[in-house]
C-alpha positions as CSV (number, residue, x, y, z in Angstrom):
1,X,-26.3,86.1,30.6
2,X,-26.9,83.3,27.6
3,X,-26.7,83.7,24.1
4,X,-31.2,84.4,24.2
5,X,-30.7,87.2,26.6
6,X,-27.9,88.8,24.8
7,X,-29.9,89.0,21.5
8,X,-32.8,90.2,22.7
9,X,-30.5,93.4,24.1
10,X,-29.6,93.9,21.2
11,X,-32.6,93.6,19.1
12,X,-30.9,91.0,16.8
13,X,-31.4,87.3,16.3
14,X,-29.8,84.5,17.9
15,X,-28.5,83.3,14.5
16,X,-26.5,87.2,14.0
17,X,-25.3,87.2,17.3
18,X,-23.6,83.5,17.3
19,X,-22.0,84.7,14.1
20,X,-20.5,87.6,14.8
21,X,-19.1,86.1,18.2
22,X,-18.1,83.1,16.4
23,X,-16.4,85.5,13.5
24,X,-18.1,84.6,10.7
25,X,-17.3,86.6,7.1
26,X,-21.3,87.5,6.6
27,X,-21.4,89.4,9.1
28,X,-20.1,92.8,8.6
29,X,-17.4,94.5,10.4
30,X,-19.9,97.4,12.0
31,X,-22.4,94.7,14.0
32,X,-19.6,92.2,14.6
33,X,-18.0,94.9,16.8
34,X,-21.2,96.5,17.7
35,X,-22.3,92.4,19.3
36,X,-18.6,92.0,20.6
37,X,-19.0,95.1,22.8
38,X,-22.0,94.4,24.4
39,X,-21.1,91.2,25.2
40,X,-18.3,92.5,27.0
41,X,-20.1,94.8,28.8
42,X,-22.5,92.5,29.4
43,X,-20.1,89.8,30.7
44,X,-21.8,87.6,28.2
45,X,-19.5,83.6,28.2
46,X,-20.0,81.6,25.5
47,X,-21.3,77.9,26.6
48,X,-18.1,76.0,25.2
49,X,-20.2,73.0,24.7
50,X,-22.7,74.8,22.5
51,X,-19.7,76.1,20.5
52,X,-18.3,72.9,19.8
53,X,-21.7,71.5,18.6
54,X,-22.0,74.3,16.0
55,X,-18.6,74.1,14.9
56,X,-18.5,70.4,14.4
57,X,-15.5,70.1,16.6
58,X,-14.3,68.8,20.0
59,X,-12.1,71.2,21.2
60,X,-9.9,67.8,22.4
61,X,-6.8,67.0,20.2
62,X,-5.2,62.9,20.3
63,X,-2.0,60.5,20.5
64,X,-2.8,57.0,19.8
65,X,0.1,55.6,21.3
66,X,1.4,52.0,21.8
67,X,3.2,52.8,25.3
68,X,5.9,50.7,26.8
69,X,6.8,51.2,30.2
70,X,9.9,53.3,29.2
71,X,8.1,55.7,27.6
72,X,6.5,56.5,31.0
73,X,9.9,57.3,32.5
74,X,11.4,59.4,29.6
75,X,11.8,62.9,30.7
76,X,12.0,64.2,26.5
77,X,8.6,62.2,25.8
78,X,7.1,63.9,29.0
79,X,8.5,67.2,28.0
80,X,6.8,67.0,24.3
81,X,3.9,65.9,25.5
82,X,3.5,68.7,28.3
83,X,4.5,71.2,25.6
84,X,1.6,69.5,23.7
85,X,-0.9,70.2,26.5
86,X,0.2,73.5,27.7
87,X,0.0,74.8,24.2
88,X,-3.8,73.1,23.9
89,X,-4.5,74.1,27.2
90,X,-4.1,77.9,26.4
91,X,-6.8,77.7,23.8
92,X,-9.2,76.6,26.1
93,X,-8.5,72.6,24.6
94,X,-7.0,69.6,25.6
95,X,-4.9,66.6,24.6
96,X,-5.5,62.5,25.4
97,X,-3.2,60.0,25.0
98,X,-4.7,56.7,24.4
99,X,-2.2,53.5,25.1
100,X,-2.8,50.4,22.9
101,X,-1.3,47.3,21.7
102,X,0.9,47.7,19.0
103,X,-1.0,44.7,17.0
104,X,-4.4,46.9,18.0
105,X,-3.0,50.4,16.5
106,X,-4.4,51.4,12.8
107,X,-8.1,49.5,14.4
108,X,-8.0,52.3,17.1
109,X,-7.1,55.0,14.4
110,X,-10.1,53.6,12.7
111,X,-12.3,53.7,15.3
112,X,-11.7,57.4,16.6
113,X,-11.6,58.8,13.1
114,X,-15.0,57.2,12.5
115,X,-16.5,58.8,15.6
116,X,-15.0,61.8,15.1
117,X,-13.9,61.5,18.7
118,X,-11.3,63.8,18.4
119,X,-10.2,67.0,15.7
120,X,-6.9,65.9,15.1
121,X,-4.5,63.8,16.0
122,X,-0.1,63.7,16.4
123,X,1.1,60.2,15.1
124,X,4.6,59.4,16.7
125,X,7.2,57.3,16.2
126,X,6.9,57.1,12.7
127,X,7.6,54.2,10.5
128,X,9.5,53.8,7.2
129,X,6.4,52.7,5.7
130,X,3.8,54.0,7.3
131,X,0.3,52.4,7.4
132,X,-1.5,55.0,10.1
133,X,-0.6,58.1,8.2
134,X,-1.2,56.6,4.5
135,X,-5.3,55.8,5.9
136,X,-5.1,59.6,7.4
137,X,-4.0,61.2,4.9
138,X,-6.3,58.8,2.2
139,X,-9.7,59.6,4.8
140,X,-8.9,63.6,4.8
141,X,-8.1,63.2,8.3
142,X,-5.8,66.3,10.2
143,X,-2.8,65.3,11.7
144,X,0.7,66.2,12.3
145,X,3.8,63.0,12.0
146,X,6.1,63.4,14.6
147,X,8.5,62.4,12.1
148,X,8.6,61.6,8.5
149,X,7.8,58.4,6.4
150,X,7.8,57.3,2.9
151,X,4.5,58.8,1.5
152,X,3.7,60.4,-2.3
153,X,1.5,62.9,-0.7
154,X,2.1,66.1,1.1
155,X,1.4,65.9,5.2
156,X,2.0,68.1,7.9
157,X,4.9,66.9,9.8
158,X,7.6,68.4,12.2
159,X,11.2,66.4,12.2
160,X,15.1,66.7,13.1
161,X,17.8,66.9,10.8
162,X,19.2,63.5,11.4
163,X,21.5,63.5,8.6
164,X,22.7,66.7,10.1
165,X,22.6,64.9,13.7
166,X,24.9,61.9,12.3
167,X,27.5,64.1,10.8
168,X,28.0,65.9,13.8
169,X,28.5,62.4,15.5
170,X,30.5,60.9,12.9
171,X,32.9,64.0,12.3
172,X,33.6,64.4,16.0
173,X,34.4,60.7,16.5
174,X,36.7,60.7,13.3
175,X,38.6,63.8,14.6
176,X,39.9,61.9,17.8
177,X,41.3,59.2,15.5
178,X,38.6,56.7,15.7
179,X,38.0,54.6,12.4
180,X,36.6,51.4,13.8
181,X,33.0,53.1,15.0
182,X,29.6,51.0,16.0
183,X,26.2,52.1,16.0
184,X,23.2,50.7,17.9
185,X,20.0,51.6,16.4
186,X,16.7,51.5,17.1
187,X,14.3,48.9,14.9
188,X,14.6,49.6,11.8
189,X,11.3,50.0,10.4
190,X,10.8,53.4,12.6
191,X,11.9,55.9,10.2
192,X,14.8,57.9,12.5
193,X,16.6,54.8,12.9
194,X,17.2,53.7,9.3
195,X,17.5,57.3,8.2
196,X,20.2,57.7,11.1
197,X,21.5,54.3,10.1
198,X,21.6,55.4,6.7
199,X,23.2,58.7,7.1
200,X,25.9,57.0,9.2
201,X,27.1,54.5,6.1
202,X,27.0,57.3,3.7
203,X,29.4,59.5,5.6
204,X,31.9,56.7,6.9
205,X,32.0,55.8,3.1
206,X,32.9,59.4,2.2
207,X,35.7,59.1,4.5
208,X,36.6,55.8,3.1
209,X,35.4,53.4,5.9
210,X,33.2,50.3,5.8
211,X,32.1,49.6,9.1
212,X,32.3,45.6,10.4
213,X,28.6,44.2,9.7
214,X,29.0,42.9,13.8
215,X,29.0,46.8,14.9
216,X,25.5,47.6,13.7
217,X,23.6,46.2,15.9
218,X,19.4,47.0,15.9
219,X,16.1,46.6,17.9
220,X,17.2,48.5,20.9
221,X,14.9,50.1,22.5
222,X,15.1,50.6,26.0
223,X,17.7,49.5,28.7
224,X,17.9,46.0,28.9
225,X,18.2,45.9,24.8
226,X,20.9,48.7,24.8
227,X,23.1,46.9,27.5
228,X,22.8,43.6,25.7
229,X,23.8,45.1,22.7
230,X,27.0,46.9,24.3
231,X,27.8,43.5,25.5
232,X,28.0,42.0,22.3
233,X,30.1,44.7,20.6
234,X,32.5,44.4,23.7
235,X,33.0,40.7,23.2
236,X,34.0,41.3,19.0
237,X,36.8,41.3,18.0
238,X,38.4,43.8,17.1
239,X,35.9,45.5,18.7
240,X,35.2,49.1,18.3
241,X,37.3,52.1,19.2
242,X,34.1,54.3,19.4
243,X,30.0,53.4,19.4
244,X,26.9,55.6,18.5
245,X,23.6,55.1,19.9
246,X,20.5,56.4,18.2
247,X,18.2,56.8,21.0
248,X,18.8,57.7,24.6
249,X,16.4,55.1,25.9
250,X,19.0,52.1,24.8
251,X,22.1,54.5,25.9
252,X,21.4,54.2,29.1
253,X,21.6,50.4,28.8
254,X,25.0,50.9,26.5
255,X,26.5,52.8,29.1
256,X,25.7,50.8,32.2
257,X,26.9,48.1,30.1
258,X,30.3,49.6,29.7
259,X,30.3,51.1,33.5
260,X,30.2,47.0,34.4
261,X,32.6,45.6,32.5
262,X,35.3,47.9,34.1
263,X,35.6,50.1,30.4
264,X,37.2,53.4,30.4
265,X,34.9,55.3,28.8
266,X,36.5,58.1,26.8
267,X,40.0,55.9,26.8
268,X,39.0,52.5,26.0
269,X,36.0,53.1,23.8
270,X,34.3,56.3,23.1
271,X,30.5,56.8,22.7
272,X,27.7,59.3,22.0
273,X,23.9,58.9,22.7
274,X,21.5,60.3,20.7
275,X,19.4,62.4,23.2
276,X,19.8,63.7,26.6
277,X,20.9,61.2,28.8
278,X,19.4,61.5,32.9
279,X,22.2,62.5,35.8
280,X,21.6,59.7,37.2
281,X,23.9,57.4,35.3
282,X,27.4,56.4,36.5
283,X,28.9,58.5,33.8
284,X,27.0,61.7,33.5
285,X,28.8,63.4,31.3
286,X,27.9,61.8,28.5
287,X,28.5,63.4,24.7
288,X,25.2,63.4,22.9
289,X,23.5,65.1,20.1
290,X,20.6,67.0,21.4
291,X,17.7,67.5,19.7
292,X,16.5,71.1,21.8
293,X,13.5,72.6,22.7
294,X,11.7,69.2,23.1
295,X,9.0,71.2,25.5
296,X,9.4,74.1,22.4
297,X,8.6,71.4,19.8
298,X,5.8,70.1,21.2
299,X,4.1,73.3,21.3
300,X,4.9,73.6,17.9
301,X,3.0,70.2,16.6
302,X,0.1,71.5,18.4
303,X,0.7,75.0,16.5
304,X,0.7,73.2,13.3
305,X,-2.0,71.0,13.9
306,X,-4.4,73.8,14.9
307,X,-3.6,75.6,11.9
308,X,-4.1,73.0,9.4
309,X,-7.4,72.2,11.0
310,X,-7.9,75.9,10.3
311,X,-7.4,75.7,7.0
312,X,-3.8,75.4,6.4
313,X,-2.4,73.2,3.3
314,X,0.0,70.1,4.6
315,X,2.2,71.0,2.1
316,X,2.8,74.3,4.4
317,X,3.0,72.5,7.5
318,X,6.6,70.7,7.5
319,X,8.9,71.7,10.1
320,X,12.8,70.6,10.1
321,X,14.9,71.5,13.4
322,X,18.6,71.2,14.1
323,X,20.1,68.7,15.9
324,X,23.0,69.6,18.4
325,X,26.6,68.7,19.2
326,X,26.9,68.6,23.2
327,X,30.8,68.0,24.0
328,X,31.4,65.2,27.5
329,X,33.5,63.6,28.8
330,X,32.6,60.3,27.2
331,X,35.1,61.0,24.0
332,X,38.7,60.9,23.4
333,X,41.0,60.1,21.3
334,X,41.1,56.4,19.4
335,X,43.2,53.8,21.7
336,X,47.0,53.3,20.8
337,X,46.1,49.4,20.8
């Protein structure tokens, strides 16, 4: 039965009928249920296509995403993103991610805003200073940030605690002794890396340490840049009792790195990743600080998202969760040397 045939059983016009199914406010409660019944009796489907077209909307949600070919391979991406789509996919929706260039990024943003080829997008990896979200949020755009940024206007975003995150890293390393502690980071301009960065400084200062410029090292990224980077820390010296790593992508790197040069790792030098780390490594039981639920959050963006294209102020739509400490093997106390 189509949308016609149903309003001629009921002796009402197209117009009323699409309304009431659709739940439009001038159409009162009594016909609204009165339409809603029949077409359940009826077994009455509305055409999802025709639905979009009066509602101005695509039903199909976006990540404009410069991908590298780590990002592929990363089981907390993956799990975010499959959150993303199972939440979208519930509602009758769906979720594209479009790769591009990095040099190609705020052009694409352009181009699918303009064609209104999606209804709202989730901007990740989010930059100190962010270009992509200041024309969003300046157009009227919907999205969620997948992280924060430096922006004088309210937006919709969803974030860990990474002050919070860094304590728990820094305390736990400072209770086993440790004083000399490194941190590899992530490029700075992505906001989580200088706000980790950040955090880091502040609370070795409060405990009256000044870490060595050499042990904060940035840019890493992936394996190859984390396991150069643990090289370099390993030939300083002194070199650190005990490093941090702000993003499991580059820990894998740092801890092959110390697997080959024959390091202890929990006796000579200590070190916690930021994220979980794959069983695959040499050393699996690696301390990190977990950020949980990533399968959770994702569904959550998507929760947000939908709601502010509902209707929703940003300003209601910011979401901070808790980071966790998860004890390994990978930390002991400071070396006597």
């Amino acid at each position: 039965m189509n949308l016609k045939s149903l309003a001629n059983l009921l002796g009402m016009s197209k117009t009323t009928v699409s309304r009431a199914l659709n739940g439009y406010p001038e159409v009162n409660r009594r016909t609204r249920e009165r339409v809603l019944k029949a077409a359940k009796e009826a077994g009455y489907q509305a055409n999802p296509m025709a639905r979009s077209l009066a509602l101005g909307r695509t039903n199909v949600f976006g990540i404009i995403y410069p991908l590298a070919p780590s990002d592929l391979g990363d089981p907390m991406f993956l799990d975010v993103v499959g959150g993303m789509s199972e939440a979208l996919e519930q509602k009758g929706q769906n979720l594209i991610i479009a790769p591009v260039s990095p040099q190609n990024e705020l052009r694409s943003y352009q181009q699918v805003v303009r064609g209104r080829r999606v209804d709202g997008l989730v901007v990740a990896r989010t930059l100190v200073r962010d270009e992509r979200i200041a024309y969003l949020n300046k157009v009227g755009f919907p999205f969620v940030a997948h992280g924060r940024t430096e922006l004088d206007a309210p937006y919709a975003w969803f974030d860990y605690d990474h002050e919070a995150g860094m304590r728990l890293a820094v305390e736990h390393l400072l209770a086993h002794g440790h004083q000399r502690i490194a941190m590899l980071s992530a490029p700075l301009e992505l906001n989580f890396a200088r706000e980790r960065q950040a955090s880091l400084l502040a609370i070795l200062a409060e405990a009256g340490l000044t870490p060595d410029p050499r042990h904060l090292i940035d840019n890493t990224l992936d394996r190859r840049s984390g396991h150069h980077a643990m090289q370099q820390l390993l030939a300083c010296s002194p070199r650190p009792t005990a490093v941090i790593v702000d993003n499991h992508l580059s820990g894998v790197g740092a801890v092959r790195a110390l697997v080959d040069a024959g390091i202890e790792i929990g006796k000579e030098m200590s070190i916690i990743v930021w994220g979980n780390m794959p069983d695959t490594l040499a050393c699996s039981d690696v301390t990190i600080i977990d950020q949980p639920e990533p399968r959770r959050a994702g569904e959550r963006m998507i929760e947000m998202l939908l709601a502010l294209t509902d209707g929703t102020p940003a300003s209601e739509l910011q979401e901070m969760w808790q980071p966790v400490l998860v004890p390994g093997s990978t930390v002991g106390p400071r070396p006597a040397s």
